[in-house]
DOKE-955659 format. One record per residue (C-alpha): x negated, y, z negated; residue in one letter. Coordinates in steps of 0.5 Angstrom, whole numbers, padded with zeros to 4 digits, always signed. Layout:
<sedrens>
XYZA ...
</sedrens>
This chain:
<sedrens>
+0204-0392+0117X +0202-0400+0114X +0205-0404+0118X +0205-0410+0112X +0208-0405+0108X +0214-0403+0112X +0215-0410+0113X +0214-0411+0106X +0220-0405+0104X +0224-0408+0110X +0223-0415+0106X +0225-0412+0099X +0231-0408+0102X +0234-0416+0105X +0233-0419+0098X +0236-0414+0094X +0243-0415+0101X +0242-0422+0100X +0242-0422+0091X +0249-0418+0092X +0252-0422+0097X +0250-0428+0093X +0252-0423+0087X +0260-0423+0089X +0261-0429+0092X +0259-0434+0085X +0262-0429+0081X +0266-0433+0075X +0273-0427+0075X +0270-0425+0068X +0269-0419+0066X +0265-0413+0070X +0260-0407+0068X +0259-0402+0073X +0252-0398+0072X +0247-0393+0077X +0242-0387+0076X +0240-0381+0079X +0234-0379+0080X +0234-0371+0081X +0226-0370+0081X +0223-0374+0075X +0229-0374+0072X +0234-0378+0071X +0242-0379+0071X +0244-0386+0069X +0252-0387+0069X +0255-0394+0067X +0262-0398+0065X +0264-0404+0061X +0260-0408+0056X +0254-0409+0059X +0253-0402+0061X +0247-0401+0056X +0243-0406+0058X +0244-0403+0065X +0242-0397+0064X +0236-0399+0060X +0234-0403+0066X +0235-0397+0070X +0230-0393+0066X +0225-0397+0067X +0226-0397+0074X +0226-0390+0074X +0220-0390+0070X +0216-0395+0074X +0217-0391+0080X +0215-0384+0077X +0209-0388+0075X +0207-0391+0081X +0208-0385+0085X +0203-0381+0080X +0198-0387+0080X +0198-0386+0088X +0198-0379+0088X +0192-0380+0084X +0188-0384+0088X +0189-0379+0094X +0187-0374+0091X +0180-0377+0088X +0179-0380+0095X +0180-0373+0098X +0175-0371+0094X +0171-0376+0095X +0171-0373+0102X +0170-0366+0101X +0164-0368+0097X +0161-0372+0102X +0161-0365+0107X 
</sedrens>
């Protein structure tokens, strides 16, 4: 594994605590919207509550479409690299 990139996850995960945290905290007392999605291979389930529920579940979507697509471009590039390989034998 890449050292830089399990720092890099690692980082990203602290941010996300941290976003919350100051989430909870700052928080008016208004009203509240619940939202989550659940990724059972390329498809997902997004769920959500209250009135900003849409727009939760349209940025879960995009989410969820981000990384799908992430994860074909890099399974992609693997594959090209280990032809590139097989050629090279």
């Amino acid at each position: 594994m890449n050292p830089r990139l399990v720092l890099l996850g690692i980082a990203i995960v602290f941010v996300g605590f941290l976003v919350v945290a100051v989430g909870i905290f700052s928080g008016t007392g208004g009203s509240s919207s619940i939202g989550g999605f659940i990724l059972i291979g390329p498809v997902p389930i997004i769920f959500g509550s209250g009135p900003n529920s849409g727009a939760l579940s349209t940025v879960g979507l995009v989410i969820t479409v981000a990384m799908v697509a992430a994860y074909l471009l890099s399974f992609l590039l693997w594959r090209s690299g280990r032809r590139r390989e097989v050629e090279a034998e």
